[in-house]
Structures are given as C-alpha cells and as structure tokens.
N, C-alpha and C positions, 0 to 999 in steps of 0.2 A: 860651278860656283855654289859654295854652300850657302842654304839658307840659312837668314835668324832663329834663331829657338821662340816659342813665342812666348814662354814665358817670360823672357827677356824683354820681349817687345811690350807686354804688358806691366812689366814694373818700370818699366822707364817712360810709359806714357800716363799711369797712373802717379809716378811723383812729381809730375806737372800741378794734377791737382787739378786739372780743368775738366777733368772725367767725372771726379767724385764732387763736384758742386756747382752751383749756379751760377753762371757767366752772364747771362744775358739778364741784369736784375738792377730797377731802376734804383736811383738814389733816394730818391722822392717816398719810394713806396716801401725802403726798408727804415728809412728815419723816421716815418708817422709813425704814429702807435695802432693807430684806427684807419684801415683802409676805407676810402667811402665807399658806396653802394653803385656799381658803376651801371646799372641798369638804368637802361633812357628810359621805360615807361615812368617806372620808380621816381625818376627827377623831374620827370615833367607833371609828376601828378602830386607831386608835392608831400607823398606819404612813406612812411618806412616801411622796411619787408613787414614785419610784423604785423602791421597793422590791414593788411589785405585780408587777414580774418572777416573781416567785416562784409566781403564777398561773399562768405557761406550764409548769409542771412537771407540772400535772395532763393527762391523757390526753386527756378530751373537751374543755375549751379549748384544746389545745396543737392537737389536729386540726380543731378549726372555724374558730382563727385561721389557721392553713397552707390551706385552702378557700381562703379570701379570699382570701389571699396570693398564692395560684398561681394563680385566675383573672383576677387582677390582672396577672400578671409574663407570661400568655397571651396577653394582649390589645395586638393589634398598634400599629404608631405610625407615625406618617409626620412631614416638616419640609414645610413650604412657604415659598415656593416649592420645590419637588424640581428642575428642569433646572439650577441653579445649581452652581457646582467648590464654592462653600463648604457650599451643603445635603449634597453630598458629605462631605466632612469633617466637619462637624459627625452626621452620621450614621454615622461612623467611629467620632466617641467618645460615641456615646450604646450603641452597637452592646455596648464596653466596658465602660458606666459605669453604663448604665440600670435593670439588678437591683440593683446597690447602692444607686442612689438613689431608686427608688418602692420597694426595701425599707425604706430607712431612714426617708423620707418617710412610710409608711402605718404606721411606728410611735407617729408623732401620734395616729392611732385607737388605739391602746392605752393608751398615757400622757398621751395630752393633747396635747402638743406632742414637736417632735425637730428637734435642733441638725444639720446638717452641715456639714462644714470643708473645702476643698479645696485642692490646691496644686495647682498650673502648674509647666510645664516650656516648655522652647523642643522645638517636634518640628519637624525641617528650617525651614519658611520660616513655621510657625505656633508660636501659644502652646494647647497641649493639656495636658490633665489627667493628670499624674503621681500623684496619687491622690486619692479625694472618700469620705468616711465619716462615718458618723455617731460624736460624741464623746458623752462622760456628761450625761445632762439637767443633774444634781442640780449642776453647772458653772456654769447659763446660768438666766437668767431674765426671761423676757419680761416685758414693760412693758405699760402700756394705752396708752399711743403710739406703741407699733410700737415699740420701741427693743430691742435684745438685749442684757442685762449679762451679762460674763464675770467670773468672781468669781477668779483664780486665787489658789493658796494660799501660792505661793513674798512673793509683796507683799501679800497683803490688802487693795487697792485695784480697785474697781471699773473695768469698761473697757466702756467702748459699740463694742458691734463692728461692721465692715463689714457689711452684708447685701447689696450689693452685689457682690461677686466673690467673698467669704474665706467667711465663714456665711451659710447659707440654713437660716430658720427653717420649721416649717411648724407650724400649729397647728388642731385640733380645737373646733369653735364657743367659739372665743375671746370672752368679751363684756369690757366695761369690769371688770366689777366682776370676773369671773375671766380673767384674761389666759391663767393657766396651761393653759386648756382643759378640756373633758370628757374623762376619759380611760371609754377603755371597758370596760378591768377592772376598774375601781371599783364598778361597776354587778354585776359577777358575784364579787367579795369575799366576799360573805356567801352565796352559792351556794356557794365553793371552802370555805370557811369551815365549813358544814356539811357537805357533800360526804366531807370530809377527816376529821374529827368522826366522820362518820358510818358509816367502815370503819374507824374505832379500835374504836367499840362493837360493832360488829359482829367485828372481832376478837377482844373480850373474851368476847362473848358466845357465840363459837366455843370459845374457849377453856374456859371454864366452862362450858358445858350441853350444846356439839356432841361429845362424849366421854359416852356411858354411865356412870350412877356404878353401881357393885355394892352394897346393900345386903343387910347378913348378916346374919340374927336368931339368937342360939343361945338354947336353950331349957335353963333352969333350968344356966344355967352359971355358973362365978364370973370374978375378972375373966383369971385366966390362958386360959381360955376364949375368953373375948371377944379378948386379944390373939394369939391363936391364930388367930381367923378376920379378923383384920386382917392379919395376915400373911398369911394363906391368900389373901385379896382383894387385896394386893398383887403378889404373885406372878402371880394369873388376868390382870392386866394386860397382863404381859409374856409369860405362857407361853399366857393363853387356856386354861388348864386350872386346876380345881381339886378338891380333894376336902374332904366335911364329911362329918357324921358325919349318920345319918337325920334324927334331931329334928333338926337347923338348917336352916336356909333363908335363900335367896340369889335376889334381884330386882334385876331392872334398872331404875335411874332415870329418864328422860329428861327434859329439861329442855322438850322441845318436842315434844308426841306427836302433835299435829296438824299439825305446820308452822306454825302461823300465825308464828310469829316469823321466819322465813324469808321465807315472801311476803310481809309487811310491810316488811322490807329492800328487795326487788323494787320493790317498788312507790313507794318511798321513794328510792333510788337512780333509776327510771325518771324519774321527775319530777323531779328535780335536772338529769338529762341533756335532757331536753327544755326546761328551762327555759334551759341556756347555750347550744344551739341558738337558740332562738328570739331570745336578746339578740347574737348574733354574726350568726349565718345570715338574722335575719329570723323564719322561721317551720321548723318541722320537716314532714317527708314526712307524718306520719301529726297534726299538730297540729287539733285538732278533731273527728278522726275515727279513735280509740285501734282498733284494733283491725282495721281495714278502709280502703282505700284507693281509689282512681278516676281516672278518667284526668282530669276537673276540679279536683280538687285536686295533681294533679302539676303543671298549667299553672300552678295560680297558684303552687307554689311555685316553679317555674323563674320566674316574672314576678319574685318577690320577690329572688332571685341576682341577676338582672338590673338590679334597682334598688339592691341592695347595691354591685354592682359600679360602677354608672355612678358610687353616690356616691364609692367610693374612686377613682374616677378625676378626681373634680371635687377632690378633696384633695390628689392628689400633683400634679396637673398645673403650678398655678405656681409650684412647686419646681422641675421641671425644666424649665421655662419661662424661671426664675429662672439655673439654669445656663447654660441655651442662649443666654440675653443676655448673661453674664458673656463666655461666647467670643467673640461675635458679638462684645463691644465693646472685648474685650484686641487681638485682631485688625485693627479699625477694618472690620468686616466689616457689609453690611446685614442687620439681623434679622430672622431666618427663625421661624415660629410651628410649637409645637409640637404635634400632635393625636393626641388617644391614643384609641383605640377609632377606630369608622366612625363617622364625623361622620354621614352618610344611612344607616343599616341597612335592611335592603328589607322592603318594610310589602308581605306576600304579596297579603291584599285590596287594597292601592291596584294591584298590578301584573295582579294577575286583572281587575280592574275595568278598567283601560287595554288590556287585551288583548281584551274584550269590546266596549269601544268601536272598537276598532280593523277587530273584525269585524263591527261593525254600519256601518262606512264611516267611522267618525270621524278625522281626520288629526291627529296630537299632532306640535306643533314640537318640534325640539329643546333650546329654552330651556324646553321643559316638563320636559324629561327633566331639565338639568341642573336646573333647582330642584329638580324633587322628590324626586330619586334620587341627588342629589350630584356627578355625573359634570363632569369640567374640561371645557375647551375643546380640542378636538381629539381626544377618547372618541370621537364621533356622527360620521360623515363622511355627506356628501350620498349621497342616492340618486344615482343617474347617469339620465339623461332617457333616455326611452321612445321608440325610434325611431318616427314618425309616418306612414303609410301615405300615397301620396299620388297621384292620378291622373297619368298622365302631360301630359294636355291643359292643366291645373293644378297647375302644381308648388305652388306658393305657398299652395297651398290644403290643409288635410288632411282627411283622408278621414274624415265621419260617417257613423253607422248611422241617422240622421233623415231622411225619406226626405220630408217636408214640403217645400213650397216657401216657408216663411218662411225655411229656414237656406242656401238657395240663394241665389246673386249673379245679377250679370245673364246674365255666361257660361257658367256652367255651367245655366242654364235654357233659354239659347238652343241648347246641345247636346244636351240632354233635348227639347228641340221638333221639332229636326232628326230623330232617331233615329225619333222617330214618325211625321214624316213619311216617312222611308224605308219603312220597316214597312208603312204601308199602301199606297202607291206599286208595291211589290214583293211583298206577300203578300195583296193585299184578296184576300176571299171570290169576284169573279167574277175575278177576272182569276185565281184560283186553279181557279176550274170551268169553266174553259174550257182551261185544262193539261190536266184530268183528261178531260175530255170528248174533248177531241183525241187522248189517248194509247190504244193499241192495246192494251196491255198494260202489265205494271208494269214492265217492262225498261224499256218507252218512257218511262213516266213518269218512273222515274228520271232515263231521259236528258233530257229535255225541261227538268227540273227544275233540273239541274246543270246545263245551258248558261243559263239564266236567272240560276242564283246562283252564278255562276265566283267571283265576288270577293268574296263570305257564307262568313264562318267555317263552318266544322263543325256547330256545336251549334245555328248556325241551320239549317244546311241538315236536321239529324235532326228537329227541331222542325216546318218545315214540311214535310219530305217523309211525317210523321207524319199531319200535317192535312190530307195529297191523299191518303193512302190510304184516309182515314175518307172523306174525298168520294168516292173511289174506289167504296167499297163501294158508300155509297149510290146514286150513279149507277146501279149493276147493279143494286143491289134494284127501283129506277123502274122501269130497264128491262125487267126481268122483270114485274114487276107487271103493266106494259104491252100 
C-alpha cells in the first residue's frame, strides 16, 4: 500500500485554515477594543498596572529590586562572531545603550510587560542609535497574537506598531488569556499594603501610650482643686517639675509596662521584611533558620541569586537580541548573536575530576575541552612534539627502555649479537687469567691490559681492569696457599 506524499497531506490540511489561525478565540475578547486587566490582585486592589510604581517608594522593595538590578547590569556580554568590523560597532552601541535597555527591559518583572522606542541617526558610514528608552506602559497594549497597540491620545485611533526596528516589547509569562503579564509587585501589594498600615499604627500608638500620662488624685478637694492639679500636670510636661499639696498624689501611666506591644511590632515588621525578600530575592539569609545561620544555607542562598539572575537574563535577552537585529538589518550587516552571562561557567568538580584524570595518565583532546568548558577555536594551541632520542647506528629508529627482543628489528639485534660476541672474544675469564698470571705486578697488569684494550672506551677498560684485580688477588691467595 503506497503512502501519502506528505507534501500532499500538508497543503490539504493547511487549506482548512485551522492550522494557520486561531480557533479557540472568544467573541467577547475579539469585539472589545481594550482587553481588561485580568489579574485578581489588580481587581481587588482597586489600582491599575501602572500604577504599582508606587511600591518602589517603600525601602525594603526598593533595595531588593536594585539587587536584582545591579547583578543584572554586572554581568558581562559578548556578540559573536567577535573578529568581525561590524561585531566591533555593534559593541560600540551596546557599550552606550545596554544599561538602558536590560534596565528598561527587566521592568517587565515588575509590571508585567515594558514598551521600548528607539530612534536611528546616520553615524559616518552607519545607522546607530540616537536614543532607545522605555515610553509609559499605560500607552501600549499587548495582544495575544503578538501584536503591540499604541493608543495615542492626540486621534484616538488605534495603531499596530513595528516591533521590528521602532518598538521592542518585552513581557513576563505572557499567556493567551493574560497577554499583559505577571507583574511582580502585584504579588508584594498586599505586603506594601500592610507594611504601610502597619507604621501608621504603630505611629498612633507612639503617639498615644509611648508618652507617660501623669495621673493626679486630690484628696477631698472641690472642683477648683482638681483644675488646679491639671494645670499643675500640664506644666510638669514641659518643666518636668511640679508641686502638690501632701494629701495629693501623682502616678505615672504607661500604656506598655512590659513591652509586649513593641516586640510585637518587631516581630510583625520582621515577617513582612522577609517575606518581600523571599518573593524578589528568592529566599532570605536566615529563611528557615531565625536566629542562627551556616555555611549550607549561605550556599544554597547564593544558588537561589544565581538562578534569580540567570532567569532575568533569559527575559531581557531577546530584547536586546531584538535591537542588535534591528542594526544588523538597517545596515544590510550579517547577524551577530547576543550572549549575556558565561554561556560555560566552570563546574569546579568537573575541572578537579579532569585534573585527576590527567594525573592518573588519562589524555583529554581538545574538542573535549571546548565542549565542556566553552572555550572557541584557537583557545588550546597544540602541544609541540617531544624530541625523540635516537641511536646513532639507527637514526630512523627511536630509542626504548624495552630491553626485550620482541621490540627489536633484525638490525639492531644483529648489533646486540655482535657486542657479545666482542665481550667474550676480549674479556673471557681464561684469556683474562692468563693477563693476570703473566703480569709481575699491578703496574704490569695495567700495562698489559691497555695494550689489549687500546680501542675500548674507558668504562670498559675500569670494568675489566676491575675483574683482573679481583683475579689478581685470587691468584696470590692460591699461591700462597701453595
């Protein structure tokens, strides 16, 4: 049975039309003009995205969103290909442009989404960036097709804007049904909410009970009496002094004689601050363990920064991804890829372990390194070859410490056969005891020795003239025996 072709099967399911467009899409939401804001905090709090700015005003938000911020704006970035004149330039205006745009960009984590606008200028023989900023949200309104509406106010007419060179959107887990995004102070709302609340009454309650009251009791007085020692307790306010008569008496009130309404603030205030840490930061230094800290929970909160960060990097990136094509394509320039952070960070155990292999004998190529360490082409340069020892009789051959006759050829075993044959030709034991026996003394035997071995290196000559002395002796001993 023959199969369908599939190009077949694909033009006959693509002229349905149910492939290339949206089927599952309410009535309701394509005839508004203006989707509402479908976030529950949002509705219950009665305020629009925008206007959550007003969160950065508080002290502990304002300092855990700048964390972020600035371990964001640290983190280095590279273009590739780098040898290129254009990755040059284009590095030129990212050098310029790039705190305003992963600033403006990682404002999507706070509001949801964030609009930016750019304009082009001519610079000498290119088109570069005369200025790129983020414009007002409450403007623009993202679509669940990707589309950007710009609402201006001068016409009242809606406008679908470029996001190819003019606006570059960026948005926070954008889904169908919310286009707008998660913003992330929506989440901490009802923290700042009470937080804020929560040093009014604590000012109140400064106000009223953290001040001593003075109570006067007068004893069998009337009422000119009584406004006599109100008076008198007015005055001890400001002077700290006063005078009554014996029978009166005068106590001090306190509104709080234990503290407890104080450390309860503490404690009330503490928890409010660790909780907008832990929704910005991730987790706090001392989270789970109040009181006491350790060197395992300091790791995993630095692991937790670490994966904060990488996520704000996975957010701004094709924003400025999105820029660096605009240039690349106003220019007619090829496009170069933007990378932010260390694409390879060095995994300590993976490099201890390769160091260990290394000194157990194991050889790692260089295609090992660049996989697994990131490194380009032209990092790792060759070892340079290890000059090879090599007999003179045998050039061609290089010198082992294998002293076997499997690793030998035919020639160098027939040089080896020779050499022994000299040896014993020249040094056998009689024709070595007949030197010693002939010789008078050991002068002679020296001499006798060296006319035999005129044309024997040194070290043989020490060698055997070693071996006639020891026959030497022995001879005398015999012949004394004798």
């Amino acid at each position: 049975m023959a199969k369908p072709k599939k190009d077949k099967v694909r033009s006959k399911a693509l002229s349905a039309g149910s492939l290339t467009t949206h089927e599952a899409v309410s009535q309701f939401a394509t005839t508004l003009s203006r989707l509402p804001d479908l976030d529950e905090t949002l509705r219950k709090a009665g305020i629009a995205r925008h206007r959550l700015e007003v969160l950065l005003d508080d002290d502990e938000i304002a300092q855990a969103t700048e964390t972020r911020l600035d371990a964001l704006l640290a983190t280095p970035y590279r273009i590739e290909p780098n040898d290129t004149k254009e990755a040059q330039l284009l590095r030129l205006e990212l050098e310029e442009w790039f705190v305003e745009i992963a600033t403006s960009a990682q404002n999507a984590l706070l509001y949801g989404y964030s609009v930016q606008e750019a304009i082009y200028m001519q610079k000498d023989n290119r088109i570069g960036i005369e200025w790129i900023g983020e414009k007002p949200m409450e403007w623009f309104e993202p679509k669940s097709d990707g589309r950007l509406i710009y609402r201006p106010d001068s016409t009242g007419f809606d406008q679908i804007v470029d996001q190819s060179f003019k606006f570059f959107l960026t948005r926070r887990k954008a889904t169908f049904k919310k286009p707008y995004g998660k913003p992330l102070l929506a989440i901490l709302y009802w923290l700042f909410f009470f937080k804020q609340n929560g040093f009014k009454f604590w000012a109140k309650q400064l106000e009223r009970f953290g001040t001593p009251i003075l109570l006067g009791k007068v004893k069998d007085g009337d009422d000119s009496d009584i406004a006599a020692m109100n008076s008198a307790l007015l005055s001890a306010h400001a002077q700290s002094v006063i005078s009554i008569d014996a029978d009166d008496d005068v106590q001090i009130l306190s509104g709080d004689k234990n503290g407890s309404a104080g450390s309860s603030f503490e404690v009330f205030n503490s928890i409010l601050m660790k909780q907008i840490q832990k929704v910005v930061l991730g987790q706090t230094l001392t989270s789970g363990n109040d009181g006491g800290g350790s060197r395992a929970l300091g790791e995993v909160h630095e692991n937790v920064r670490k994966d904060k960060l990488k996520s704000d990097i996975r957010l701004i990136t094709p924003t400025v991804q999105a820029v660096v094509n605009a240039l690349c394509d106003l220019n007619g320039w090829q496009r170069h890829k933007v990378i932010i952070g260390d694409g390879k960070s060095l995994n300590k155990d993976q490099a201890q372990r390769d160091v260990d292999l290394k000194s157990a004998g194991a050889e790692l190529s260089n295609q090992y390194f660049q996989r697994e360490y990131g490194l380009q082409d032209g990092d790792l340069k060759e070892a340079p070859a290890l000059n090879q020892m090599q007999f003179s009789a045998l050039p061609k051959h290089a010198f082992s410490f294998k002293a076997d006759m499997q690793g030998l050829d035919a020639n160098q075993r027939e040089v080896d056969e020779g050499i022994t044959k000299i040896d014993k030709q020249l040094f056998s034991e009689t024709e070595l005891l007949e030197v010693v026996e002939s010789a008078s003394d050991v002068n002679d035997l020296q001499a006798r020795l060296y006319s035999l071995m005129s044309g024997e290196s040194v070290e043989k000559f020490t060698a055997t003239m070693a071996r006639a002395l020891y026959l030497f002796d022995v001879v005398g001993y015999v012949q004394r025996s004798k």
